[in-house]
N, C-alpha and C positions, 0 to 999 in steps of 0.2 A: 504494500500500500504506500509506502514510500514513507514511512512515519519513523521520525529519526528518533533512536532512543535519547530517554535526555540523559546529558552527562552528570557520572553521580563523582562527588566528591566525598573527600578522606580529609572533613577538617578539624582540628584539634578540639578536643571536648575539656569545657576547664573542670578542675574539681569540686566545682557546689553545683551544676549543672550532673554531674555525676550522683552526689549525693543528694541531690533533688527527686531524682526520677527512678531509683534502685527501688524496686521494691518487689510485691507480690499483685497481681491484677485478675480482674478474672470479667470476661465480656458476655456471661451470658452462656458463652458456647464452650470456651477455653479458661480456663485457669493456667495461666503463667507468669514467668518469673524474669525482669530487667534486671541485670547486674553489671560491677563494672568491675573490672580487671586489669591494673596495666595503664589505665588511660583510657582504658575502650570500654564502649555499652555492650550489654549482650543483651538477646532475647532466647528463654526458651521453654520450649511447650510442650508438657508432658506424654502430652495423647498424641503426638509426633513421635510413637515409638521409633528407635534409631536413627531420629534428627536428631542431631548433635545441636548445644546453640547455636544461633544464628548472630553474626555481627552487624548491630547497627552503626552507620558509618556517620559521621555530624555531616548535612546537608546546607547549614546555617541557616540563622532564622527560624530556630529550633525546631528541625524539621529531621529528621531521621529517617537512613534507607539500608534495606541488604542489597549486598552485592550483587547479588546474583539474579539473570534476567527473571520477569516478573517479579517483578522488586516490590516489596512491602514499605511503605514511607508511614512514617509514624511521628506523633507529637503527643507533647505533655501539656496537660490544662490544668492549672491557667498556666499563663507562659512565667508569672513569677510567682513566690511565693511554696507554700505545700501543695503538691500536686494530687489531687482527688480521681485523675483519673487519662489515661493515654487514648489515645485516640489513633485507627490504623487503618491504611487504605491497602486494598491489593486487588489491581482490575478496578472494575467499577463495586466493585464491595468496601464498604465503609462501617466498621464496627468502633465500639465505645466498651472500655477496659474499664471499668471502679477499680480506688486502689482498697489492697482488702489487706487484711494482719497477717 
């Protein structure tokens, strides 16, 4: 169709932005878990038996993506402050994450 992927970047995630958004989520369908390691965000999902986590990469503008075609883009709400809840796109699917204990 001619539809150019768009370009995903690898930009530096700081660390309150890290400890912002770690936590435990669950959308209804999935229950999973944001962590960070290293510098880097993780995503991962239990009921994805032998999906390993997935790395979300800082897209800026606090927007987060995995690598990998059909790329997952993800945000935390609200943009400052404690985050109550992530928000994730994949295709035209659009789900909402509560943060849970």
């Amino acid at each position: 169709m001619g539809v150019q992927e768009p370009e995903l970047y690898d930009l530096p995630i700081s660390a309150e932005t890290l400890d912002r958004v770690v936590g435990n989520y669950d959308d209804g369908l999935f229950k999973f878990r944001v962590s960070g390691d290293a510098g880097q965000l993780y995503i991962h999902v239990p009921e994805f038996v032998g999906k390993p986590r997935r790395r979300l990469q800082y897209q800026g503008d606090g927007i987060f993506a995995t690598p990998e075609p059909g790329m997952i883009r993800a945000w935390f709400e609200p943009a400052t402050g404690n985050v109550g809840r992530v928000v994730w796109e994949w295709g035209e699917l659009r789900a909402y994450g509560r943060r849970i204990p």
